[in-house]
N, C-alpha and C positions, 0 to 999 in steps of 0.2 A: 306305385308311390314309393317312396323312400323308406317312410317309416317300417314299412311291411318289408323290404332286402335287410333292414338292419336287425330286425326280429329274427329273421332267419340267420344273418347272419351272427348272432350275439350268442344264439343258443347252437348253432354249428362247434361254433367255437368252442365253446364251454365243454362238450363235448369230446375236445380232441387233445391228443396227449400232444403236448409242443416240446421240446425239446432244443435249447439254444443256450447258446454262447454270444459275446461280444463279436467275435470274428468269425464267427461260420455260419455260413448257410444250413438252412433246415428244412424237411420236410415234413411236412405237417401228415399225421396221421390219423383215422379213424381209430379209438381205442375201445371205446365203449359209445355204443349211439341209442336213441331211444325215438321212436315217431312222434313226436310233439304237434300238438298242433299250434298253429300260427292266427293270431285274429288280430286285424289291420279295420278298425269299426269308430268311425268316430261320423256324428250326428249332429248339426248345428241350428241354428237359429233363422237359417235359407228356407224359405218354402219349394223345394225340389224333390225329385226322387233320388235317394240317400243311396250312397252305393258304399261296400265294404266287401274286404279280400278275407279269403281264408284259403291257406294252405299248409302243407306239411316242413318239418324240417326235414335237411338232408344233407348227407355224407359229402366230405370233401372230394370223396371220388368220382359223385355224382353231378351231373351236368344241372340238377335242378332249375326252377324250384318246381315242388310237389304240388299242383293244385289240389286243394279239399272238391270234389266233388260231388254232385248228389246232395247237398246238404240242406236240410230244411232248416230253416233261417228266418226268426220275426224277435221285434222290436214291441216291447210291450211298455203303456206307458199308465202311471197310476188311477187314469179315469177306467181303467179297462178297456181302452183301446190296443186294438194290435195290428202294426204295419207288416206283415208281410213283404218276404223281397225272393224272387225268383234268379237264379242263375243265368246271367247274359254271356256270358264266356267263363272256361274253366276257372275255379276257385272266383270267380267274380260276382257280387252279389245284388241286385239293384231290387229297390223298392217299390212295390207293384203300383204304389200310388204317390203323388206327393202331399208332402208334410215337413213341419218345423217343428223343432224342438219350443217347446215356451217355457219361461220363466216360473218356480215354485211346481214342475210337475218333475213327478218322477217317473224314470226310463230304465228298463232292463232287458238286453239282449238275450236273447234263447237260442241257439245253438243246437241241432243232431247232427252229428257227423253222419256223410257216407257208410260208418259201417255201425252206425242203431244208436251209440253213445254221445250223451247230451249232454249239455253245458248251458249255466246259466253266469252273467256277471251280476256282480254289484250293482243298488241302485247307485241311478247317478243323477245328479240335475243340471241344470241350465245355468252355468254361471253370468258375471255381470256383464254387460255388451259396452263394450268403447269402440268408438271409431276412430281412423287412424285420422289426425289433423293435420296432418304433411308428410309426402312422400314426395323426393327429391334425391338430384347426383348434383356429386361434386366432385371436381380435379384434386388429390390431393397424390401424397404420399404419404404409402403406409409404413407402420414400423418395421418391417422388414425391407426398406428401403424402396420400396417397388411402388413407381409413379402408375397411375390409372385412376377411373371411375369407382366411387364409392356410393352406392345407393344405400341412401337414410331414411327413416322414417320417425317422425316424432308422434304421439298418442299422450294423452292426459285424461285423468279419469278423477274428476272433483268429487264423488263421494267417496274415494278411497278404496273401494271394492273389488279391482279388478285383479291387481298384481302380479296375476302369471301369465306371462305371452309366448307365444309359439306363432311364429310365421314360417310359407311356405309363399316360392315364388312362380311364377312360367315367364320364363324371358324371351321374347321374338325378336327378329334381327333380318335387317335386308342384305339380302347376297346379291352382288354386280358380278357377273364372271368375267375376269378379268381381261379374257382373253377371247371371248365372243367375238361369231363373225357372222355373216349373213347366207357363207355357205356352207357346203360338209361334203364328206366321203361317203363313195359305198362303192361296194366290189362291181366288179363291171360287169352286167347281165354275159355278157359273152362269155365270162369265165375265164382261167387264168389267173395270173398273179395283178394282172391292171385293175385300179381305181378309177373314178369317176369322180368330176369337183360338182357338185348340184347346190341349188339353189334349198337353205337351210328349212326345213317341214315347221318345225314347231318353236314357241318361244323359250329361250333357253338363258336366255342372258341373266335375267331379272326373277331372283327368288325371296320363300319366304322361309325361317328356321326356326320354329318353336322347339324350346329346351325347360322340363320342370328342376325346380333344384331337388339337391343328390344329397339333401345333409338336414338334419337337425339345428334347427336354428331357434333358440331358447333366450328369454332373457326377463328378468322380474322385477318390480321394485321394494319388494320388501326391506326393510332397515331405512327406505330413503323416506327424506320427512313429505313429499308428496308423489303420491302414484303417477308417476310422468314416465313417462319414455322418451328420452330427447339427443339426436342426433346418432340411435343403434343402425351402426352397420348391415344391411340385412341383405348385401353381396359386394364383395370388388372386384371388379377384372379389371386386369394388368392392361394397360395400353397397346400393347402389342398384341393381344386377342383379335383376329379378323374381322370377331363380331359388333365391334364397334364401328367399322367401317364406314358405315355408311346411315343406316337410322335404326334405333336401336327401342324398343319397348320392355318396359318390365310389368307384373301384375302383382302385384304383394297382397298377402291375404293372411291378416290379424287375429290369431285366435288367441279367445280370452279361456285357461281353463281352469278346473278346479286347486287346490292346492295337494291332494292324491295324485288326479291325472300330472301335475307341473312336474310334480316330487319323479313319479314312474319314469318320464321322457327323459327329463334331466339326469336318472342314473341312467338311462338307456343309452345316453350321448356319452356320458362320461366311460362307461364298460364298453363301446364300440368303438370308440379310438384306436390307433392303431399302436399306442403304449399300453391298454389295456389287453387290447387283443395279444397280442404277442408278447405278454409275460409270461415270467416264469408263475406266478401269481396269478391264475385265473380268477374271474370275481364269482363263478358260478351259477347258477338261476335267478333268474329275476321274477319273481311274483308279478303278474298282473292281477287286475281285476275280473278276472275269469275263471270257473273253477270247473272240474267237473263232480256231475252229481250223483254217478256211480263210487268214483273214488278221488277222496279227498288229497291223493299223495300222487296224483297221476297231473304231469307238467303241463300246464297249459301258459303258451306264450302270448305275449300279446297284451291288448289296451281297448275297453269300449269308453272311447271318451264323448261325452256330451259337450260343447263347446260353442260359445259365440262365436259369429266371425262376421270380418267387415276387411273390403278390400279396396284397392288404390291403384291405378293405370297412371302411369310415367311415359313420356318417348321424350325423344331428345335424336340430334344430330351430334355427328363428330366431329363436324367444323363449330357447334355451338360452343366446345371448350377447346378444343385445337385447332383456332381456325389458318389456315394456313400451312398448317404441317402435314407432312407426308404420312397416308394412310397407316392403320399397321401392315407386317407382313400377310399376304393371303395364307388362305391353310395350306396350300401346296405351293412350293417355288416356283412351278410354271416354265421349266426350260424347255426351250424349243428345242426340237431335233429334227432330225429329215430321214425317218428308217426308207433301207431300202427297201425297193421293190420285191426284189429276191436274194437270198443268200446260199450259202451253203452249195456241196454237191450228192445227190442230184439238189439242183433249187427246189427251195420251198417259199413261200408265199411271205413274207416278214408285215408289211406293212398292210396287205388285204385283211391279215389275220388278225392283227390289233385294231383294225376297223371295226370288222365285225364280232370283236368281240367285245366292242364298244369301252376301248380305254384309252381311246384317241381322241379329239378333235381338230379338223382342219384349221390353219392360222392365215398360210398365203403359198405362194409357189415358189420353193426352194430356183432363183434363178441364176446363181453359180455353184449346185450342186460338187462337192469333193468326189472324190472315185468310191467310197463309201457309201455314200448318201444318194436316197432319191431324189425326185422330183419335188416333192411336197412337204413344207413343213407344219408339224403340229404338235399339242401342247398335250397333256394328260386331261385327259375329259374334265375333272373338275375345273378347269380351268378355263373352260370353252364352253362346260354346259353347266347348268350352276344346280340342274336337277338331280342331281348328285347328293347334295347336300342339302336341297332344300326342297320347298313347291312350289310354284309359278302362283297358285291360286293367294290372292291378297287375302287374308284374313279378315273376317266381315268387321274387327273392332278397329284397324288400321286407318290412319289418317296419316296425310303427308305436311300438316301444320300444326 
């Protein structure tokens, strides 16, 4: 998830000595580091098995991130129940049973690290539940001048109680390869620098591309005389993104949270900018609601939020707002070429080689080849196989109306 790269990366930073000017590049250094740990822990109003990250911070030198592993991990809530969650993959945490958060109880995460030392957070509760009342796009342009898709969501909360929201999204998207054929290439059993044109194995044309957002997307109605949410941006893409192409889905998913947890994200968003990050002014550590209960001065990063949530499925076509206008660009230009057979001396293999190293795909039979060129022309595989970029398998929530 997002939240959990920005934790690490707010407290990386903070960390590191930066050094800059207006006009010069910089290299960022490790100056002083400290092993912080990371908790990415938020629990909602879903009856499911709850899942949450923990892992460590780490050096700019380092390829991270650190997962926390080993770590014994429950969820305690004021009747005296405790959910347990077992480690599914490194630093990954999932709930051994399902369960929801409810309303008027109180919840406290518990925490041992891999190496013996334990953390407890704050309590916290279940704040109010709204649901979203319209999720929808529309063609505009944005203030930066840039025509595309603006996906909205409107929400209204009559007893006034809700005011801090946090959404996150997953956007899916049909891929056409643009450049799909019925047959393909492969090196020729006999060996040699000769290909083979055969008749195409598997479905390749026609895919699918789920993408979750990358960002902190926050927004409140405090000051406003009613708790409404009306018309908030909650993604645009530019027109020219390939992923409008053809049919496009979004999932919006509405969380209501406390006004601690609102306050925490919102400086989190605001110190991970990329004005904040690269100040000569670092903003320092950010407190969460986690502490450890050896020592009170030892950094622990991170947010266990208890939160409503309620969410919203959108599709749409690209001829439903441009109908008649030409696609956008694909993500790769797609130029044809006709490598040869063999080049160089002694020859070597040119075009068997990018077969089989699968960064080609067949188009049609080059049939006025130049003194350069082979036989055969073909496109860069994303362009001829769409599995590249995406899956063949439809997604079970997928509809085509």
């Amino acid at each position: 998830m997002t939240v959990k790269k920005i934790f690490r990366m707010f407290f990386l930073v903070a960390a590191v000595s930066v050094g800059i000017t207006c006009t010069e590049p910089f290299e960022p250094q490790t100056v002083t580091f400290e092993s912080a740990l990371v908790i990415d822990a938020t629990i909602t109003n879903e009856m499911k098995q709850h899942e949450l990250f923990l892992s460590r911070t780490y050096r700019f030198e380092q390829e991270g991130p650190n997962a926390e592993r080993n770590a014994n991990v429950k969820i305690v809530d004021g009747a005296g129940n405790e959910f347990a969650f077992q480690e599914t993959s490194p630093g990954t945490y999932v709930s051994e049973v399902a369960f929801s958060a409810v309303a008027g109880t109180d919840y406290q995460l518990m925490v041992t690290a891999g190496n013996g030392r334990s953390y407890t957070s704050e309590i916290s509760k279940l704040p109010a539940f709204t649901q979203i009342d319209d999720l929808y796009a529309e063609r505009l342009v944005n203030d930066d001048g840039v025509e595309g898709m603006a996906i909205k969501v409107d929400s209204y909360d009559a007893t006034g109680n809700s005011k801090n929201y946090r959404y996150e999204y997953q956007e899916t998207f049909k891929i056409i390869a643009p450049e799909w054929t019925t047959q393909d290439l492969i090196g020729d059993p006999a060996g040699g620098c000769d290909v083979l044109v055969v008749p195409r194995e598997g479905e390749e044309q026609v895919c699918y591309a789920t993408v979750d957002s990358n960002s902190l997307i926050l927004t409140d109605t405090n000051g406003f005389t009613e708790d409404r949410v009306s018309g908030f941006v909650i993604r645009f893409i530019n027109r020219d993104n390939y992923i409008l192409s053809h049919r496009y889905s979004i999932l919006v998913r509405q969380f209501v949270q406390s006004n601690q947890a609102y306050t925490f994200f919102k400086t989190l968003d605001e110190f991970s900018g990329s004005e904040s990050l690269f100040s000569e002014s670092q903003p320092g550590f950010l407190s969460g609601n986690v502490f450890s209960e050896e020592d009170p001065n030892e950094k622990v990063l991170g947010y266990f939020d208890v939160a409503s949530v309620t969410e919203q499925r959108l599709f749409f076509d690209y001829e439903d707002f441009f109908p008649g206008e030409a696609l956008p660009p694909y993500i790769e230009p797609c130029v044809r070429n006709a490598p040869p057979l063999t080049a160089g001396i002694p020859p070597r293999c040119v075009l068997r080689a990018q077969v089989e190293s699968n960064l080609v795909r067949y188009v049609d039979l080059n049939d006025s080849p130049a003194q350069t060129e082979g036989p055969y022309v073909v496109v860069p595989r994303v362009c001829g196989d769409c599995t590249e970029i995406g899956q063949v398998a439809v997604p079970p929530f997928w509809v085509e109306d």
